[in-house]
Biopython code that builds the backbone (N, CA, C, O; Angstrom):
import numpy as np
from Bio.PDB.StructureBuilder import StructureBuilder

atoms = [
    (1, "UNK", "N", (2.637, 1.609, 1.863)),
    (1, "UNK", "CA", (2.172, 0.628, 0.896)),
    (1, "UNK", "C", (1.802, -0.689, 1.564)),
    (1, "UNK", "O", (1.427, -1.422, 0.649)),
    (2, "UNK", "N", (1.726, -1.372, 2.785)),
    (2, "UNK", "CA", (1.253, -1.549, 3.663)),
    (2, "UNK", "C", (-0.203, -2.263, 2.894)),
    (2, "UNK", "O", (-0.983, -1.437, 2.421)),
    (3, "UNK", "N", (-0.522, -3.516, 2.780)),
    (3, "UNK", "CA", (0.052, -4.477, 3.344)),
    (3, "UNK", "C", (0.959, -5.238, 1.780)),
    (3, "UNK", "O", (1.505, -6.334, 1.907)),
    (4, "UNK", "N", (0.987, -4.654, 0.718)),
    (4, "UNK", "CA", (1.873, -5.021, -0.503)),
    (4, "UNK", "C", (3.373, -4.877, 0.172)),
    (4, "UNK", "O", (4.154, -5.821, 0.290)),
    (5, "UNK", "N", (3.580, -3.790, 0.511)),
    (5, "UNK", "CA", (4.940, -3.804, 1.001)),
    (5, "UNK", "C", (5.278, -3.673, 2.404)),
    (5, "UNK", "O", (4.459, -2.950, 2.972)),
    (6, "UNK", "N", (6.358, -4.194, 3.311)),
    (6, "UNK", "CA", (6.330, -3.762, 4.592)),
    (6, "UNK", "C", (7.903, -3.382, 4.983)),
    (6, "UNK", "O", (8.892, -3.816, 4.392)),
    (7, "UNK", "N", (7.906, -2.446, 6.147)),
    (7, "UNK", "CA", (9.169, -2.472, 6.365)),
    (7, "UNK", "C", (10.024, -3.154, 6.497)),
    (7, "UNK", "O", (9.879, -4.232, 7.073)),
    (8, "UNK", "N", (11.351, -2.695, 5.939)),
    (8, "UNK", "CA", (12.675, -3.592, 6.004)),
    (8, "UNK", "C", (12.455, -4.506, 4.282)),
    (8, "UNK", "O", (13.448, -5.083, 3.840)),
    (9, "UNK", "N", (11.489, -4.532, 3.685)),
    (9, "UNK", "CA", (11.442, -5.043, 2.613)),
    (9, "UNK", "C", (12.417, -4.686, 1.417)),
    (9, "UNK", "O", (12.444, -3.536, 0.978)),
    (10, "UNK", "N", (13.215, -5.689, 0.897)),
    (10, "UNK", "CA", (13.901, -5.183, -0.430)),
    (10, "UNK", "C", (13.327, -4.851, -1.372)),
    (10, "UNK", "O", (12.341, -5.579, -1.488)),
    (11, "UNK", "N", (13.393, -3.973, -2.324)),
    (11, "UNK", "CA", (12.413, -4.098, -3.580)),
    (11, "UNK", "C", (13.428, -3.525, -5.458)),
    (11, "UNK", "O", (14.096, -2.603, -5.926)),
    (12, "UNK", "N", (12.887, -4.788, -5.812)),
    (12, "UNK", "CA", (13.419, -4.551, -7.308)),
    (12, "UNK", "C", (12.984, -3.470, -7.993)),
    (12, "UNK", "O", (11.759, -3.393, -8.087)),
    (13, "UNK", "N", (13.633, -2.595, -8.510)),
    (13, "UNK", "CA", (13.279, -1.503, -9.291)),
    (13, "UNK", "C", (13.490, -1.629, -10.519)),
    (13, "UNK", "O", (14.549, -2.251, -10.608)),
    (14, "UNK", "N", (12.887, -1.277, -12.079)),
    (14, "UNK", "CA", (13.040, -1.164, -13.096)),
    (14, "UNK", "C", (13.242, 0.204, -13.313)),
    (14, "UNK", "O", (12.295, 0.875, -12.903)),
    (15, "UNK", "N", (14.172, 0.860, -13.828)),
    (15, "UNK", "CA", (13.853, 2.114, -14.378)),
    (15, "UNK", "C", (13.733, 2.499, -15.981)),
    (15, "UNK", "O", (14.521, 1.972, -16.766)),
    (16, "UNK", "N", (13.151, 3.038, -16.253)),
    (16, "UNK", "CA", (12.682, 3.680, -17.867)),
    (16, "UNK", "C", (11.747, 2.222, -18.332)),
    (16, "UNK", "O", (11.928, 1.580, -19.366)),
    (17, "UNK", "N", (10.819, 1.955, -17.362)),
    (17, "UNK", "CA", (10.023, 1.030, -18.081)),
    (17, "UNK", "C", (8.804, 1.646, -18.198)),
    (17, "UNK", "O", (8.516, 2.720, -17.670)),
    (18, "UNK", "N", (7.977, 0.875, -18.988)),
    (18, "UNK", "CA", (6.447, 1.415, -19.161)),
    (18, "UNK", "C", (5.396, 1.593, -18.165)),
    (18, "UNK", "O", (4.958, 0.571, -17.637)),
    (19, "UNK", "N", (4.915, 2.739, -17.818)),
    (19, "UNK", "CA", (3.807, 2.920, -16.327)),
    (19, "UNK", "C", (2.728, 2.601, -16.865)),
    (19, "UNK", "O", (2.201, 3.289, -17.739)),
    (20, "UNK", "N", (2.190, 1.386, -16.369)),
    (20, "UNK", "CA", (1.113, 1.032, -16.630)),
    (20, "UNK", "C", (-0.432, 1.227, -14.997)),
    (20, "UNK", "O", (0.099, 1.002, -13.910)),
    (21, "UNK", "N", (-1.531, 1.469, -14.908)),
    (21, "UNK", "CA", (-2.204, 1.283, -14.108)),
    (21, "UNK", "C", (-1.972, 0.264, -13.438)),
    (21, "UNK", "O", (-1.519, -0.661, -14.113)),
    (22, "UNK", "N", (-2.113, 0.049, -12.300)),
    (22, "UNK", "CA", (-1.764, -0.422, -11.173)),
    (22, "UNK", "C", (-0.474, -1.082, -10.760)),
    (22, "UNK", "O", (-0.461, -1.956, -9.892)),
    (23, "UNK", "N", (0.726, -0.620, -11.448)),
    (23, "UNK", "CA", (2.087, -0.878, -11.230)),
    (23, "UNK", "C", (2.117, 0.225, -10.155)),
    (23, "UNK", "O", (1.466, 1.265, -10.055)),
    (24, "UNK", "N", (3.012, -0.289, -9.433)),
    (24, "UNK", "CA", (3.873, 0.509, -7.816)),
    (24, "UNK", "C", (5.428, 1.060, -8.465)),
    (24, "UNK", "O", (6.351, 0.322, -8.812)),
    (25, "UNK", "N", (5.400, 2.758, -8.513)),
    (25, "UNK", "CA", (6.004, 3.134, -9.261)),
    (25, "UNK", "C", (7.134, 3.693, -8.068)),
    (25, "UNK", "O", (6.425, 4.300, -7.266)),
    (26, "UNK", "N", (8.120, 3.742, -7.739)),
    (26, "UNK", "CA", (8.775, 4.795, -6.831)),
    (26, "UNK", "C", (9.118, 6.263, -7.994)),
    (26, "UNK", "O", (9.487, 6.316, -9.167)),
    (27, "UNK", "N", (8.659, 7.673, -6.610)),
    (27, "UNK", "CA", (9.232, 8.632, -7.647)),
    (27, "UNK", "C", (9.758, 10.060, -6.369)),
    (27, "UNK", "O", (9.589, 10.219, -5.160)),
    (28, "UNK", "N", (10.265, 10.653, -7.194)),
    (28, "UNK", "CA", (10.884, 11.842, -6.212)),
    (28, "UNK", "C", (10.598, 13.311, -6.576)),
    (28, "UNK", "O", (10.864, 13.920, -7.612)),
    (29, "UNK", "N", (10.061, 13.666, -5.588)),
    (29, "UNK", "CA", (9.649, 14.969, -5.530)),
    (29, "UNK", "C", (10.545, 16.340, -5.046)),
    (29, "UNK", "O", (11.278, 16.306, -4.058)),
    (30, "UNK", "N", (10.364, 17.593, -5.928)),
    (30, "UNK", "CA", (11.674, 18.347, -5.097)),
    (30, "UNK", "C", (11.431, 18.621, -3.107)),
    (30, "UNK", "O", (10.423, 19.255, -2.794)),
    (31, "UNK", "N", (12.224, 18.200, -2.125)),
    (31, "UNK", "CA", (11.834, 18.669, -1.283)),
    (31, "UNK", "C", (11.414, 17.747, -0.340)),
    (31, "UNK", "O", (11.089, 17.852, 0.843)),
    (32, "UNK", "N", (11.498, 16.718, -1.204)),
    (32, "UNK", "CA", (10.824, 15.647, -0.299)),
    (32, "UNK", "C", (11.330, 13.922, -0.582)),
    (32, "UNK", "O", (11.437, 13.365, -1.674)),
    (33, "UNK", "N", (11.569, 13.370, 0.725)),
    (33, "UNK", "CA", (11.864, 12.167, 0.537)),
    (33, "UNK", "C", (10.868, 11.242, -0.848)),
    (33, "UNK", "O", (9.709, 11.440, -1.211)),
    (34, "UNK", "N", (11.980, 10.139, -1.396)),
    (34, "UNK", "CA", (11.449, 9.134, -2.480)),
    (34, "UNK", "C", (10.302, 8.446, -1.629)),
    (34, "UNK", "O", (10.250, 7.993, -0.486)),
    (35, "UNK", "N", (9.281, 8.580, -2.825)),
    (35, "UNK", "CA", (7.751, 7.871, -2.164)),
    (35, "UNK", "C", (7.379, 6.338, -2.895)),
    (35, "UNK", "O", (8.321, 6.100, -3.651)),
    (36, "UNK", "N", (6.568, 5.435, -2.945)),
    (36, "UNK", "CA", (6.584, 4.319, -3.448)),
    (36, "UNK", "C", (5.223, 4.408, -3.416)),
    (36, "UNK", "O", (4.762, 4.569, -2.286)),
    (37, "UNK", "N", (4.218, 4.335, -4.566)),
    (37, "UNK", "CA", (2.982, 4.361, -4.458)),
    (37, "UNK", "C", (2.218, 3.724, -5.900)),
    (37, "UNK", "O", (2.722, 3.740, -7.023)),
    (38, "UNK", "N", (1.071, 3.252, -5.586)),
    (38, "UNK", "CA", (0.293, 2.426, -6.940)),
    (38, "UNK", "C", (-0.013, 3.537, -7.692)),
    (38, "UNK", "O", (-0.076, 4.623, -7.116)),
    (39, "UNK", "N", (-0.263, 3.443, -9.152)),
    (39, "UNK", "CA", (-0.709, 4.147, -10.032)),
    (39, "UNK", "C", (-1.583, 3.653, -9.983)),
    (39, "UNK", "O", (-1.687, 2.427, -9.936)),
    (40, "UNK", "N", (-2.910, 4.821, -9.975)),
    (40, "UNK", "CA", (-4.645, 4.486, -10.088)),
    (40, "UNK", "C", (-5.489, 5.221, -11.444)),
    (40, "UNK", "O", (-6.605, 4.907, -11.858)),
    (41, "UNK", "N", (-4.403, 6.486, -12.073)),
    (41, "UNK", "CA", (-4.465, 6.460, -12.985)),
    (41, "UNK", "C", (-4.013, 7.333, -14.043)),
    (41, "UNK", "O", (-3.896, 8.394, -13.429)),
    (42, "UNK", "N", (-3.650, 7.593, -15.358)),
    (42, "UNK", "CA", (-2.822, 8.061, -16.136)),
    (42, "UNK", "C", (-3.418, 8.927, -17.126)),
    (42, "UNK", "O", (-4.471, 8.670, -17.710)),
    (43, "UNK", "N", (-2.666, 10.030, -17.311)),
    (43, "UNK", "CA", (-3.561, 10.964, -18.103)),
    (43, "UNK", "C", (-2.224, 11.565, -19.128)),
    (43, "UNK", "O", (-1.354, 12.243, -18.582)),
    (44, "UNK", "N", (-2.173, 11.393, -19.987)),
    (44, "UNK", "CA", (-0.768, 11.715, -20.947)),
    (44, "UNK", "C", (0.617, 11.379, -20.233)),
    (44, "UNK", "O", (1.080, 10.256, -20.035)),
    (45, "UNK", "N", (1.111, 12.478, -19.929)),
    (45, "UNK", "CA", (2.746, 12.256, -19.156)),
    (45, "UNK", "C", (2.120, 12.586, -17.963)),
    (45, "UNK", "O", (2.949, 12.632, -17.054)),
    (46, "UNK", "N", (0.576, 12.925, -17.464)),
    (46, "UNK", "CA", (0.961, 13.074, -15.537)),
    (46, "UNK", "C", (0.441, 11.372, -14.853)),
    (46, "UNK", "O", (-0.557, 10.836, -15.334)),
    (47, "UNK", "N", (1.036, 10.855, -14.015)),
    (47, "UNK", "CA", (0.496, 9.986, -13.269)),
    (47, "UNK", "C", (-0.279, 10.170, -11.962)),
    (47, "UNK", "O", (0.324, 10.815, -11.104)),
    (48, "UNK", "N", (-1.206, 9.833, -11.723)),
    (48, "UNK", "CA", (-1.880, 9.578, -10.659)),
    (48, "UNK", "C", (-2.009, 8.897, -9.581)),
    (48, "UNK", "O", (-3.037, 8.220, -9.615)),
    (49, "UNK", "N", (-1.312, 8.764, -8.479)),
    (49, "UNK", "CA", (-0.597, 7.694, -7.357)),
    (49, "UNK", "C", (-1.193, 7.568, -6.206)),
    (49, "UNK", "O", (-1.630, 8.623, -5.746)),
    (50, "UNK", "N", (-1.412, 6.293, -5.371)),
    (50, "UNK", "CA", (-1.738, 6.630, -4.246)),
    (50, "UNK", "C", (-1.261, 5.296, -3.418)),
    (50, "UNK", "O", (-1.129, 4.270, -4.086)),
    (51, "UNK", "N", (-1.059, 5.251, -2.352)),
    (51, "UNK", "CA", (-0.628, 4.569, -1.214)),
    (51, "UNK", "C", (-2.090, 3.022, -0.964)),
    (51, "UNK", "O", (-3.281, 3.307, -1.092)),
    (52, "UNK", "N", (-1.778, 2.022, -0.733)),
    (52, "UNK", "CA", (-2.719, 0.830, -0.764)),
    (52, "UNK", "C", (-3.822, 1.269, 0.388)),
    (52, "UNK", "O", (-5.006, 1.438, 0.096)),
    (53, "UNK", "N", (-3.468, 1.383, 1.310)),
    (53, "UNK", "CA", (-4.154, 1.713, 2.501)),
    (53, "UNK", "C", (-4.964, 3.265, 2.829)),
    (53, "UNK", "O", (-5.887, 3.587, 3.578)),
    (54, "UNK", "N", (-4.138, 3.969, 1.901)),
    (54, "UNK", "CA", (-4.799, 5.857, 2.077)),
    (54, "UNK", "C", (-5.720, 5.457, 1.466)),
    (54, "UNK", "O", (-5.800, 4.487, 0.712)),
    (55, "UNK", "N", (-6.824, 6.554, 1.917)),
    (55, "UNK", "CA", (-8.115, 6.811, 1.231)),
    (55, "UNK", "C", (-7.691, 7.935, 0.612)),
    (55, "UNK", "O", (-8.179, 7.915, -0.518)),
    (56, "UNK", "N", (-6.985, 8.980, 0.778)),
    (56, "UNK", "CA", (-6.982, 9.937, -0.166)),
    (56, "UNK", "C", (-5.884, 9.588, -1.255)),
    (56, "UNK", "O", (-4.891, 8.972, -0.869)),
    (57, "UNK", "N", (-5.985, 9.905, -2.451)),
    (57, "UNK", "CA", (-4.846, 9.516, -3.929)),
    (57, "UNK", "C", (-3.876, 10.774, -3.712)),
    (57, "UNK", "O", (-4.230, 11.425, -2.729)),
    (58, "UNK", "N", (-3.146, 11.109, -4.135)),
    (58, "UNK", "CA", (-1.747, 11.552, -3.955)),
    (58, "UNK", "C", (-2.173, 12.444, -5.124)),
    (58, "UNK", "O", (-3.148, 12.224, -5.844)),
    (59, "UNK", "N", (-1.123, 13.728, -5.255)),
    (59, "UNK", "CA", (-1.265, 14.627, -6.561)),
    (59, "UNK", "C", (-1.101, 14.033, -7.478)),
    (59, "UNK", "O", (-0.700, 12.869, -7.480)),
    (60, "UNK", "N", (-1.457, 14.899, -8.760)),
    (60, "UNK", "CA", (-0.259, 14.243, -10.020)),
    (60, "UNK", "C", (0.845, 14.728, -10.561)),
    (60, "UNK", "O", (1.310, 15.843, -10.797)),
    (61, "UNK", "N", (1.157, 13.610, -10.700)),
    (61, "UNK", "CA", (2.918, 13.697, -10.669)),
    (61, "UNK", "C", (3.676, 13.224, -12.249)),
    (61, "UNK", "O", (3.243, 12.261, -12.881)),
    (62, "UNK", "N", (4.548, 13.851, -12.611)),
    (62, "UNK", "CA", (4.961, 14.142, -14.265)),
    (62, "UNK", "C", (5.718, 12.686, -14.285)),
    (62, "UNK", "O", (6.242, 12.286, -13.245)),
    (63, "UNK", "N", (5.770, 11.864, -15.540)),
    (63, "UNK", "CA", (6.242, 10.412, -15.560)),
    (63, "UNK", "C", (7.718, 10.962, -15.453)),
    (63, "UNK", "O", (8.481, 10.105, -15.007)),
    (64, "UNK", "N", (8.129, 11.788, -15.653)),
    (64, "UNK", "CA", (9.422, 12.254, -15.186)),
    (64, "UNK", "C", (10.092, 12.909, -13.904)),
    (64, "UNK", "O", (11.220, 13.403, -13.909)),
    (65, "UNK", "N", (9.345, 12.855, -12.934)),
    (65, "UNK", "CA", (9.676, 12.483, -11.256)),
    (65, "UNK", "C", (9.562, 10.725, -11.056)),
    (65, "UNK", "O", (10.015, 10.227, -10.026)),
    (66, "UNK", "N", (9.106, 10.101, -11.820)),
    (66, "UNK", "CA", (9.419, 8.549, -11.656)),
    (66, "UNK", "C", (10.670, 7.957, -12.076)),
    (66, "UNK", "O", (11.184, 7.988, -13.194)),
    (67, "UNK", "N", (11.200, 7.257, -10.709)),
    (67, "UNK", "CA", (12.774, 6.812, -10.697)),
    (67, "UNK", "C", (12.588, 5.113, -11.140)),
    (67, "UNK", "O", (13.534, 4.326, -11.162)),
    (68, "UNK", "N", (11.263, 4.781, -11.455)),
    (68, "UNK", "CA", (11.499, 3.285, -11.741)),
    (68, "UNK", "C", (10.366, 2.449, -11.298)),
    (68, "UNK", "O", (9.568, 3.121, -10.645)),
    (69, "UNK", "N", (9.989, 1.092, -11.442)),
    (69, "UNK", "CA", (8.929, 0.681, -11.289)),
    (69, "UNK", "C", (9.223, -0.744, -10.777)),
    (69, "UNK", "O", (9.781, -1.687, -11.338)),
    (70, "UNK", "N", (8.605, -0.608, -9.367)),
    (70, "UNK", "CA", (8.636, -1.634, -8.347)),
    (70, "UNK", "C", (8.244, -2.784, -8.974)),
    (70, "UNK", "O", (7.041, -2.752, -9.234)),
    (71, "UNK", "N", (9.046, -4.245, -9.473)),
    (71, "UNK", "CA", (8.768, -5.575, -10.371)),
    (71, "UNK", "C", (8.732, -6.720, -9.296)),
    (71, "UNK", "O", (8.092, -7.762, -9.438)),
    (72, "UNK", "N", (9.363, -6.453, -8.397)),
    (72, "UNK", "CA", (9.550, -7.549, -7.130)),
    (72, "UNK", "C", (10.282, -7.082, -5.641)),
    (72, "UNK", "O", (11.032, -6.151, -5.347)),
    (73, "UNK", "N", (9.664, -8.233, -4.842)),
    (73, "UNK", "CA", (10.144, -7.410, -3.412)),
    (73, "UNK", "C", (10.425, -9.136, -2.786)),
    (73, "UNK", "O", (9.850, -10.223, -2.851)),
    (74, "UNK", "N", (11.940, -8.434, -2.047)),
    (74, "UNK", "CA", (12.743, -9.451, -1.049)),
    (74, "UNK", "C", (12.463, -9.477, 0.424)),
    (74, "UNK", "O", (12.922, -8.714, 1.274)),
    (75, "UNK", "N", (11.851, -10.217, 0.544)),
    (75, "UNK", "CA", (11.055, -10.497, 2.052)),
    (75, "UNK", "C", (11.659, -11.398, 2.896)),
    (75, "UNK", "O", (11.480, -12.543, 2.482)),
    (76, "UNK", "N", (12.493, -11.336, 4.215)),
    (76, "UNK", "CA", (13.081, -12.187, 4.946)),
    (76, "UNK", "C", (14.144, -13.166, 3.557)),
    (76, "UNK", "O", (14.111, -14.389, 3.424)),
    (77, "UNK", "N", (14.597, -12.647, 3.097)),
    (77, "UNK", "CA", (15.755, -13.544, 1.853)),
    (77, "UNK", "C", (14.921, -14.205, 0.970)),
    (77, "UNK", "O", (15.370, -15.224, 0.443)),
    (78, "UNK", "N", (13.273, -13.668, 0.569)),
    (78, "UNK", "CA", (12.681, -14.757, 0.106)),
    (78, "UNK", "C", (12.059, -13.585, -1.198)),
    (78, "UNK", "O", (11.868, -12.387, -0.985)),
    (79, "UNK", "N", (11.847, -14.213, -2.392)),
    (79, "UNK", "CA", (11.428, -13.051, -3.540)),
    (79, "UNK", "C", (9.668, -13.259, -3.250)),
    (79, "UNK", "O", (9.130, -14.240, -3.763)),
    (80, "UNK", "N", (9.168, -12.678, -2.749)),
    (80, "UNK", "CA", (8.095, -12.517, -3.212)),
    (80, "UNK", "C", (7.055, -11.553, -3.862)),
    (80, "UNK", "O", (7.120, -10.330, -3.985)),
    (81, "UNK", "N", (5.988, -12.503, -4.283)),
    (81, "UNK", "CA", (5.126, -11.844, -5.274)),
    (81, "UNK", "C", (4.323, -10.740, -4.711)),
    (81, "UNK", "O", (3.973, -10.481, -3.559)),
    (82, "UNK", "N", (4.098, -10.059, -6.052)),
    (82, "UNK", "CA", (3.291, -8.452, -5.440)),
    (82, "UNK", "C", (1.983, -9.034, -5.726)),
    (82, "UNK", "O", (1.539, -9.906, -6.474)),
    (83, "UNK", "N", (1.449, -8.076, -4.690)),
    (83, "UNK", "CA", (-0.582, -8.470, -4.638)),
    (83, "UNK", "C", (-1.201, -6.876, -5.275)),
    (83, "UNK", "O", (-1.089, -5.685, -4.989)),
    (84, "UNK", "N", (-1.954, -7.792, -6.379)),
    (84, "UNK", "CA", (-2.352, -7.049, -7.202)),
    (84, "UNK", "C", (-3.230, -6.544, -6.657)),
    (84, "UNK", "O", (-3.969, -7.248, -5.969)),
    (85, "UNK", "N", (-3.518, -4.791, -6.800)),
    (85, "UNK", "CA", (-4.299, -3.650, -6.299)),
    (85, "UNK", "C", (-5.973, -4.211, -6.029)),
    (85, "UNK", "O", (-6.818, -3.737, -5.269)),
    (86, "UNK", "N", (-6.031, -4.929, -6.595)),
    (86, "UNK", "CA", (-7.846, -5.221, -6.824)),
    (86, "UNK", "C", (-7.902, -6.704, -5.845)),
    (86, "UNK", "O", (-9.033, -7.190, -5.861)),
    (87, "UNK", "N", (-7.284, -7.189, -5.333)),
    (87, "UNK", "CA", (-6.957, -7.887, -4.483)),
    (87, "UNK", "C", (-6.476, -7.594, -3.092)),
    (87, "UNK", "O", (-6.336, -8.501, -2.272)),
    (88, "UNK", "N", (-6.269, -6.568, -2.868)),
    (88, "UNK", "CA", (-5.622, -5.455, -1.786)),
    (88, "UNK", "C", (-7.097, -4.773, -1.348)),
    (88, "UNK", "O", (-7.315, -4.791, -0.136)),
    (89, "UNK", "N", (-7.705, -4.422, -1.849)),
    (89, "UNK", "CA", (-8.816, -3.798, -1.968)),
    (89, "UNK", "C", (-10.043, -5.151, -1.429)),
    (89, "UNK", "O", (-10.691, -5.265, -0.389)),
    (90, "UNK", "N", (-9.978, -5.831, -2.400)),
    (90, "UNK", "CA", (-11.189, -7.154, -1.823)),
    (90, "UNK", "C", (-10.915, -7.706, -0.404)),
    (90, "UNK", "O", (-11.881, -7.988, 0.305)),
    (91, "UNK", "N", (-9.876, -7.846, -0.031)),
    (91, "UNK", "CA", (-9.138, -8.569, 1.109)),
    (91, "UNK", "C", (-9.564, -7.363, 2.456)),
    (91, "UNK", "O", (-10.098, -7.500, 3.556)),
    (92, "UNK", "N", (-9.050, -6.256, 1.746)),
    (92, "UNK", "CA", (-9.549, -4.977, 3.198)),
    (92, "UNK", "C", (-10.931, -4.952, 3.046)),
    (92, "UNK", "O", (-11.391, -5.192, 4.162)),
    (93, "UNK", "N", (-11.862, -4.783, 2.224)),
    (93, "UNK", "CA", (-13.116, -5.433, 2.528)),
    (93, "UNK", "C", (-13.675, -6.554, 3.355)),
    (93, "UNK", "O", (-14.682, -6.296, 4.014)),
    (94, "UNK", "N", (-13.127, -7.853, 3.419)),
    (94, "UNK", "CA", (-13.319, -8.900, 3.912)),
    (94, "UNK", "C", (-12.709, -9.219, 5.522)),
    (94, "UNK", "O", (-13.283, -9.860, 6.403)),
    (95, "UNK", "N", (-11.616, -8.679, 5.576)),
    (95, "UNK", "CA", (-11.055, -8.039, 6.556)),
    (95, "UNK", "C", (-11.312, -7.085, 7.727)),
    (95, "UNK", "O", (-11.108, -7.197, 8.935)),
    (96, "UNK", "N", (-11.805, -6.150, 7.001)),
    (96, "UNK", "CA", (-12.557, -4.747, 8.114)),
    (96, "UNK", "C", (-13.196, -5.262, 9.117)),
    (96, "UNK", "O", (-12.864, -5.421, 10.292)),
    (97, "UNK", "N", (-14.900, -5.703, 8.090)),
    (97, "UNK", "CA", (-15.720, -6.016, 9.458)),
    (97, "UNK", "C", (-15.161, -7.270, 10.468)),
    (97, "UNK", "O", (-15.553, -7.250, 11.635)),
    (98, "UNK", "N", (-14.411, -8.167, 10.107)),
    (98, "UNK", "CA", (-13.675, -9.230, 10.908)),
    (98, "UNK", "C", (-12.746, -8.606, 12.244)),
    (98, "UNK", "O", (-12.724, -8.781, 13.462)),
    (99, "UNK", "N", (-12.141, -7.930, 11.425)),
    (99, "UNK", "CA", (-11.319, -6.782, 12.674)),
    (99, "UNK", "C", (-12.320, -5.582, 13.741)),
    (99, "UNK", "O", (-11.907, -4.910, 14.686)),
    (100, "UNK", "N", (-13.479, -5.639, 13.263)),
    (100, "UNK", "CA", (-14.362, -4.736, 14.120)),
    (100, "UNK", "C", (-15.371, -5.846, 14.922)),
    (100, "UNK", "O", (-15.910, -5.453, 15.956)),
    (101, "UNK", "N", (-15.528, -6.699, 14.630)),
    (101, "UNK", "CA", (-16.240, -7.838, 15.297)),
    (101, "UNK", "C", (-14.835, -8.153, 16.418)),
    (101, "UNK", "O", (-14.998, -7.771, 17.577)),
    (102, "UNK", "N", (-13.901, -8.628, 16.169)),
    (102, "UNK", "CA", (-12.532, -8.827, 17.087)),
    (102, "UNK", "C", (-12.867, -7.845, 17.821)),
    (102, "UNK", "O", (-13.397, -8.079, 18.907)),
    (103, "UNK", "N", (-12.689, -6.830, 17.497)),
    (103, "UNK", "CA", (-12.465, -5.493, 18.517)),
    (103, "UNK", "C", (-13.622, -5.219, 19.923)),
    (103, "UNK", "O", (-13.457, -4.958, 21.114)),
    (104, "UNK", "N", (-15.125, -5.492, 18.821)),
    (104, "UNK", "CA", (-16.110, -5.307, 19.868)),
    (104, "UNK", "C", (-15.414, -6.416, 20.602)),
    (104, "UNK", "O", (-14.612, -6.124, 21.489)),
    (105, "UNK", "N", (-15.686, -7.791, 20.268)),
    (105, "UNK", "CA", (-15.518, -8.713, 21.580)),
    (105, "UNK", "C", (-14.357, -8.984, 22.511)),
    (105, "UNK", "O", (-14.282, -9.624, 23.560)),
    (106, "UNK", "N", (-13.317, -8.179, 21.677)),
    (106, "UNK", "CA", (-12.548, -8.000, 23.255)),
    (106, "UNK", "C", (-12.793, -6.697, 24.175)),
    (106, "UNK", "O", (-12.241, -6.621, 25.272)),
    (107, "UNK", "N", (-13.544, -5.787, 23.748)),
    (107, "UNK", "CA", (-13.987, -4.519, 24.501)),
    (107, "UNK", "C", (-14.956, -5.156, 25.266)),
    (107, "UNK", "O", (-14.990, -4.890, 26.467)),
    (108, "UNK", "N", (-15.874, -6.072, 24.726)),
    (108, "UNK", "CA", (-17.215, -6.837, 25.346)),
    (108, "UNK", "C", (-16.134, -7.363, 26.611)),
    (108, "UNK", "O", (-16.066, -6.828, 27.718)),
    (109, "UNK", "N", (-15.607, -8.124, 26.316)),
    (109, "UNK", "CA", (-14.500, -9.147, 27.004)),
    (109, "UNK", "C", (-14.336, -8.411, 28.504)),
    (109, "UNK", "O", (-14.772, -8.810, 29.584)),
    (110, "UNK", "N", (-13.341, -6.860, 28.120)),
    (110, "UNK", "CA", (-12.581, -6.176, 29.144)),
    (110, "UNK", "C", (-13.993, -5.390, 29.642)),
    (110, "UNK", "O", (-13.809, -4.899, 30.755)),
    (111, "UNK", "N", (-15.462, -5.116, 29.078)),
    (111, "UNK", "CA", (-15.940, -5.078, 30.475)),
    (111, "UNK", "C", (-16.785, -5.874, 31.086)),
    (111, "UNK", "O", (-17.564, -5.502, 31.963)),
    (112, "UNK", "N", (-16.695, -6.843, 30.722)),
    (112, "UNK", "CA", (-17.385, -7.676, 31.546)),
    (112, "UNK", "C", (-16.436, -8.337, 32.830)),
    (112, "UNK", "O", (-16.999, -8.833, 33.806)),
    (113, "UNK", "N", (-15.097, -8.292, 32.730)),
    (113, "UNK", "CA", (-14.054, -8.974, 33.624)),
    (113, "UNK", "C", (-13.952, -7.621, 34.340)),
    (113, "UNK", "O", (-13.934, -7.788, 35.559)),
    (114, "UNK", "N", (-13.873, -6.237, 33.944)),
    (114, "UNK", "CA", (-14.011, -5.278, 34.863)),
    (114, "UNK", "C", (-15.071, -5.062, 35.730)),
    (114, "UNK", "O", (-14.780, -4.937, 36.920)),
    (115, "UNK", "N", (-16.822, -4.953, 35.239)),
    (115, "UNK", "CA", (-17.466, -5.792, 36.080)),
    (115, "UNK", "C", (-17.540, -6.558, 37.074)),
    (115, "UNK", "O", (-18.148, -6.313, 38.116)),
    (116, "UNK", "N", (-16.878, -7.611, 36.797)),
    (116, "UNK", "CA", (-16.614, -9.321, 37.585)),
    (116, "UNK", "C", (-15.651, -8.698, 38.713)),
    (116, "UNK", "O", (-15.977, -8.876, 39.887)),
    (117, "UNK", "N", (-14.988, -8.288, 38.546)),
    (117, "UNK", "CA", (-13.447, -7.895, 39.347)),
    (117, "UNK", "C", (-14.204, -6.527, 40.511)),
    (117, "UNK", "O", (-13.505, -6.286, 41.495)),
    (118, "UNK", "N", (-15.444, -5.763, 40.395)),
    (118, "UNK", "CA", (-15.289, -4.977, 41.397)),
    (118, "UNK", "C", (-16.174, -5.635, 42.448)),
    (118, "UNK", "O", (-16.273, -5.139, 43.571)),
]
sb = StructureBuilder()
sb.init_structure("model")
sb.init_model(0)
sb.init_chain("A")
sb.init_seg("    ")
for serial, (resi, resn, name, xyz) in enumerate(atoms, 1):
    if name == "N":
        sb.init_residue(resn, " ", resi, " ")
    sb.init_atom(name, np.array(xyz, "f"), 0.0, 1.0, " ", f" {name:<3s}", serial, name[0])
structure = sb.get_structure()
């Protein structure tokens, strides 16, 4: 959940509250460790989940494998606020090409000093 949540993070759970679209629901599957993922979208009792950063969405999953619904998260002793899905999304947009411009110019960088150096 990455970059909403990060490791070592505390997080407040509600349980038996209302799943609404784009709430971060934790839920448990038989077989498999508890997962923490956004709801993207809802179809009677199945939910539809997926991780901030995956491109692929997650199965669907019965509102009754959901153990509760992520309301707040404790960061270094500090409560902070959750970043809403559509904001997570605009930001990795704005972000990407910034991080691929970085990237060329330190690749530019390391060969031109490899160059220089033989």
């Amino acid at each position: 959940m990455f970059p909403t949540l990060l490791p070592g993070d505390h997080l407040i759970i509600v349980a038996n509250t209302e799943v609404r679209i784009d709430d971060i629901v934790v839920f448990d599957r038989p077989n498999m460790p508890s997962a923490v993922h956004r709801v993207i979208e809802i179809s009677g009792d199945e939910l539809h989940t997926r991780g901030d950063t995956s491109a692929i969405a997650d199965g669907w999953i019965h509102r009754r494998e959901v153990t509760g619904t992520v309301v707040g998260v404790h960061r270094f002793g500090l409560r902070m606020p959750l970043i809403p899905w559509r904001l997570v999304r605009w930001l990795s947009y704005i972000t990407r090409p910034l991080l691929w411009r970085y990237y060329w110019l330190v690749a530019s960088v390391k060969r031109f000093l490899a160059k220089a150096h033989r």
